[in-house]
N, C-alpha and C positions, 0 to 999 in steps of 0.2 A: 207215197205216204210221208206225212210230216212227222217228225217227231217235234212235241212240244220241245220248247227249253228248257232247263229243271232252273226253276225257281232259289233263290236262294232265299233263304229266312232270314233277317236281319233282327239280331239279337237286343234292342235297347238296356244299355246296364241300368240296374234298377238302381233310381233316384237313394240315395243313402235318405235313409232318415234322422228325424232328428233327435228321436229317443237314441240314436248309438250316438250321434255325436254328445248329447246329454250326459249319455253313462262315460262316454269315456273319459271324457271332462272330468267327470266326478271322480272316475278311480285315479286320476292323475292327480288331480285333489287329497284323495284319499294316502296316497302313495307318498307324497310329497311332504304330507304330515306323519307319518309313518315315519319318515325318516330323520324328518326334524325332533321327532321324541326320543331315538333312536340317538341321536347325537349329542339332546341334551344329557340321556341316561350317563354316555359313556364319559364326557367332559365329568359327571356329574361322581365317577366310580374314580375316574384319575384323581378330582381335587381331596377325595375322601380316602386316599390310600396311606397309610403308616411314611412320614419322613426317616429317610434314610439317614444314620448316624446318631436315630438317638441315645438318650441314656438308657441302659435297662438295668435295673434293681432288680438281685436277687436277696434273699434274706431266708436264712439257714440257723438253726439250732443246734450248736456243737456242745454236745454231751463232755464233761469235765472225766478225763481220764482218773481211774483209782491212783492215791498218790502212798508212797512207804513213809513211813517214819524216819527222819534224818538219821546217819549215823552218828553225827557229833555235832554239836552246835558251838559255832564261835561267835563271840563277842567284838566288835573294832568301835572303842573311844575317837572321834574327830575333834578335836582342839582348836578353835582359831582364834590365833590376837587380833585386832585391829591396829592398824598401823597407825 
């Protein structure tokens, strides 16, 4: 008796198409601009940040302490000739 020989199946990989290579195109696209927004934002947050060293003004309301009555009051006359 013979035995057949077992056949192998030959797999052809299936032809890519061209809707993927479309779409990937496109996300890489997509992707690519994604990040270019992404870089303008953050150049965009650096130039816009507070410089270091400025001046900062505070401005404050000091309340005048109660003051006593002198205990004695003096007098000083200044006299000047010219020379």
């Amino acid at each position: 008796m013979t035995v057949p020989a077992p056949q192998h199946r030959v797999r052809r990989a299936a032809p890519r198409r061209r809707r993927s290579r479309v779409l990937r195109a496109a996300l890489v696209v997509l992707l690519g601009v994604l990040a270019f927004l992404l870089g303008v934002a953050f150049a965009r947050t650096l130039d816009e940040r507070p410089k270091p060293g400025g001046t900062v003004t505070s401005v404050r309301t000091l309340e005048p302490l109660p003051q006593e009555a002198p205990e004695r009051t003096v007098t000083i006359t200044v006299t000047a000739t010219q020379p």
